[in-house]
N, C-alpha and C positions, 0 to 999 in steps of 0.2 A: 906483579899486579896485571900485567902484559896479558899472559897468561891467563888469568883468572879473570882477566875482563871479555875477552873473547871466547869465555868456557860457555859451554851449551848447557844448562840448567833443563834439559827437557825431559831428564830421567827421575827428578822429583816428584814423588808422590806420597799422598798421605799415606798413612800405615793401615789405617782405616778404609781409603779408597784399591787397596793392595794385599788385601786379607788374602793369602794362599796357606793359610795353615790351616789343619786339620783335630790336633792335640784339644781333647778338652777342655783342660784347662787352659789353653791361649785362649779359644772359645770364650770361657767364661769369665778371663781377663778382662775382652773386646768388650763385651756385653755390659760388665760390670762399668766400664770408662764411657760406655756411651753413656748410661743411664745417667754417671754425673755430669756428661755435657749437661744434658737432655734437661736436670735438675737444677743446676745453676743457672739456666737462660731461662727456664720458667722463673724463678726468684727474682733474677734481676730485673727481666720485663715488668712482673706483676709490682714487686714491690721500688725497686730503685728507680729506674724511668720516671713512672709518675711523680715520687717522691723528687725528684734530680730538677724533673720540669716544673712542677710546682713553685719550690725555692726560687730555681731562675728566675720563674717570669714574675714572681713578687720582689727579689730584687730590680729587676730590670723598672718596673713601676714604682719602688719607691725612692731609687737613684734620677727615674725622670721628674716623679714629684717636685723630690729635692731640690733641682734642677730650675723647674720653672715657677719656685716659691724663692729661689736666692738668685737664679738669673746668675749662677757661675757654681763649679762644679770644684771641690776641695780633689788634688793632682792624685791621694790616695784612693776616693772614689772613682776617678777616671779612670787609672786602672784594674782597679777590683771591676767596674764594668765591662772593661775590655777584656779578662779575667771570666767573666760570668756568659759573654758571650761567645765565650770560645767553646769554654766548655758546653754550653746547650749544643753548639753546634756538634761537637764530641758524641753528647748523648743521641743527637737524631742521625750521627753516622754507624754510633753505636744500634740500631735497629738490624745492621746486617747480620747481626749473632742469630736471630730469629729464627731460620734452619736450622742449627742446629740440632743433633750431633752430626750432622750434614753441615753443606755449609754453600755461602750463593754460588748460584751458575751465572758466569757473564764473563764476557769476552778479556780479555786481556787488557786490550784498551781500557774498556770501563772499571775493570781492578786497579790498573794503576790512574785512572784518574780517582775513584775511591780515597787508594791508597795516598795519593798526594791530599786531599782535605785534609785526612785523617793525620798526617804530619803535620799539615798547616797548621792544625786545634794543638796537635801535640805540642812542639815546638813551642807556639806563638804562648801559650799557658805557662808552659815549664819558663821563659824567659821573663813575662810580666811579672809571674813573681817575684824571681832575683831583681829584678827592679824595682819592686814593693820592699822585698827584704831593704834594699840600698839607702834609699827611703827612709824606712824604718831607724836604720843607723846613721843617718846622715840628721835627723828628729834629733836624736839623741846627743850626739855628740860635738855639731858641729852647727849652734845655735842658726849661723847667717853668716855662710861663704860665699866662694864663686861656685863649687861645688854646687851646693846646697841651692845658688842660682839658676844652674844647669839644668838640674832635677827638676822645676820650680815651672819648667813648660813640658808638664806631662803628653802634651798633643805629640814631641817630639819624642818622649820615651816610647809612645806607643807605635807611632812610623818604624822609630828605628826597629823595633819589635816584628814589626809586617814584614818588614823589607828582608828581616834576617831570615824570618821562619818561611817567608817563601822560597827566599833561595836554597835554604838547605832543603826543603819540600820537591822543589826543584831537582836539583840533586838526585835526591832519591827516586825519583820517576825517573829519572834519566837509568840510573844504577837497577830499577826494575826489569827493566830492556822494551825494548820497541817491536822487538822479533815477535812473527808469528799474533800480531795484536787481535787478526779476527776469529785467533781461536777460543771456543768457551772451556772455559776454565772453572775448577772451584776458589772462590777468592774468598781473602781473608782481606781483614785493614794493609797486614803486613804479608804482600804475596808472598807465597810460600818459591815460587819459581823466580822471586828476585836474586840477586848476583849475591855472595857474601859478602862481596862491598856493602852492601843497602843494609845490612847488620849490625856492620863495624862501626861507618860511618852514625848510623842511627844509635848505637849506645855511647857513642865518644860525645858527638853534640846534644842527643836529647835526654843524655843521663851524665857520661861522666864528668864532662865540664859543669854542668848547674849543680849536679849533687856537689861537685868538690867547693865551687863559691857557694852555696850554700851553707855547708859545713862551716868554710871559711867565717861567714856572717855571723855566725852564733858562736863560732869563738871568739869574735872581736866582741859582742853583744857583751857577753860573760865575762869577758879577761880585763876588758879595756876598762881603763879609771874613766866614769865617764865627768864629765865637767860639773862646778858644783852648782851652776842655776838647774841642771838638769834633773829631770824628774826619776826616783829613786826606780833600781831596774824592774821589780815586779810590778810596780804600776805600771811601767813602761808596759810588759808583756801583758798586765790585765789589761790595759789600751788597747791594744792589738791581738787580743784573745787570737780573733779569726785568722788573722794574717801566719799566729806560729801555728797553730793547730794544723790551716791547710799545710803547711808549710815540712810539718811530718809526718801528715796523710799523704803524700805527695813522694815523698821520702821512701818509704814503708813500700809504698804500694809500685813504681817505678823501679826501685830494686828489685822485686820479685821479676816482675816482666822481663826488666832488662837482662835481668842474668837466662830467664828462659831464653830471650832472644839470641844470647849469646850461646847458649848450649845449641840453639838449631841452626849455628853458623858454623859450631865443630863439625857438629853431622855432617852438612852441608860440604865440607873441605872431606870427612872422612870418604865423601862419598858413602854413605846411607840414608837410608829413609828414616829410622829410628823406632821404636816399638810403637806400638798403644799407650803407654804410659807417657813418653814424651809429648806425643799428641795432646793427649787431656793436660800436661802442665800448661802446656803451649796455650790452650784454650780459657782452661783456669787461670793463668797469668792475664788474658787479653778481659775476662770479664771482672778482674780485679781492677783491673786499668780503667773501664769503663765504670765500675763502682765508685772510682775513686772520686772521676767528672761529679757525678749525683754526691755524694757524701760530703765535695768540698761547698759545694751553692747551698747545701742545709748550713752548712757551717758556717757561713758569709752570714746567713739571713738570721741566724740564730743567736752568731756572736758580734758581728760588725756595728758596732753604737748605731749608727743613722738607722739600719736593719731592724734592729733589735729596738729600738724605740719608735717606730712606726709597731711596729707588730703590739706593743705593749698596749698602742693608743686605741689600735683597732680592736 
């Protein structure tokens, strides 16, 4: 790791920014992968964004309603807010896609301050949830523990939440590197000239450990006898419509990325750039990512009871 932390990342470049081929058909390879950058960031802007922001900001107003008609806030809305404000943040860091099949110019520094938000949103979401999940099964099974008391000062689920996804955010900007910061660069969320530390690191924390307690969750959900005051388990998941649905949008969409990320982390070790093809996964996986922020706050507003019954009223 000695080695590979002190490696010079300065030979990376997109395949796109390093087109020396000649051959027609590579030609028309290039052409054809631009176009769907080019096709997918018009879609997403045009329709996901607005749709993403929308939901948001009607959640966010009928969570404050709620709020100052009961004068206290139920521990599963406080998260789902803390949940709904990350992701907005997500969607307006999501704006950098907008060049495309290009991509921003800005210095190195401001990539990886970018890129550290853009972990902050990731992380701090991926982790509320399995806290929501924990929640969820702690409802079910375990009417009124110490546990179940723990859970019970949401302010503190959410701290603990900040403090972790900063520091792995942290982290990551450290593992982007510092070197050469006033030069301009093309930047992505996830700089392309970060170390293959910042890959490893970023699929172990912001994917394999939650997809795996996640997992974990929904087989205890399923397996487990749950107690007999407790409420029969499809109710339980119609309760919570929103919480499983994000929960394997979230799923879905995080495994495509993450495995992309992890293919530009071989490259990255084989020492190559990788074709045109890899590029547009790479691209297509980060604007699925970014669909996925928009597609979960439809699904909060649409399926989350307090949501959903304001919307009904109005």
């Amino acid at each position: 790791a000695g080695g590979m932390a002190s490696q010079n990342m300065t030979w990376l470049s997109y395949p796109s920014k390093n087109f020396a081929s000649t051959s027609p058909e590579e030609i028309e390879a290039f052409i054809a992968s631009q176009n769907i950058i080019s096709r997918l960031m018009h879609c997403y802007i045009a329709f996901f964004v607005p749709t993403g922001l929308t939901a948001g900001i009607c959640i966010l107003i009928v969570f404050i309603k709620n709020y100052l008609q009961h004068k206290s806030m139920e521990q599963l809305d406080l998260l789902l807010l803390h949940f709904t404000i990350s992701n907005i943040i997500m969607i307006f860091l999501s704006l950098t896609v907008i060049p495309r099949p290009d991509y921003l110019k800005a210095t190195r520094l401001a990539c990886s301050v970018l890129s550290f938000f853009f972990n902050f949103s990731y992380f701090n979401s991926q982790y509320v949830l399995l806290f929501i999940l924990l929640i969820l099964l702690l409802k079910r099974f375990l009417p009124m523990t110490a546990l179940c008391k723990a859970t019970q000062n949401p302010v503190s689920c959410v701290a603990f939440v900040l403090i972790y996804a900063f520091c792995l955010s942290l982290t990551e900007a450290v593992l982007v590197g510092t070197d050469n910061y006033h030069v301009e660069t093309e930047c992505q969320s996830d700089p392309l000239f970060a170390r293959p530390e910042y890959e490893i690191i970023k699929f172990t924390f912001g994917f394999g450990i939650p997809a795996f307690l996640q997992i974990l969750s929904f087989i205890v959900l399923f397996a487990k006898k749950a107690p007999a005051e407790a409420e029969d388990l499809w109710q339980h998941i119609r309760t919570y419509t929103a919480v499983f649905i994000i929960s394997i949008t979230i799923f879905i969409c995080h495994l495509f990325y993450n495995v992309m990320i992890l293919f530009r982390t071989t490259l990255k070790l084989q020492k190559s750039i990788g074709t045109p093809t890899n590029e547009l996964m790479m691209n297509i996986a980060e604007i699925v990512l970014f669909s996925e922020s928009c597609a979960t706050l439809v699904f909060i507003l649409c399926f989350h009871k307090p949501c959903k019954e304001r919307i009904l009223q109005v």
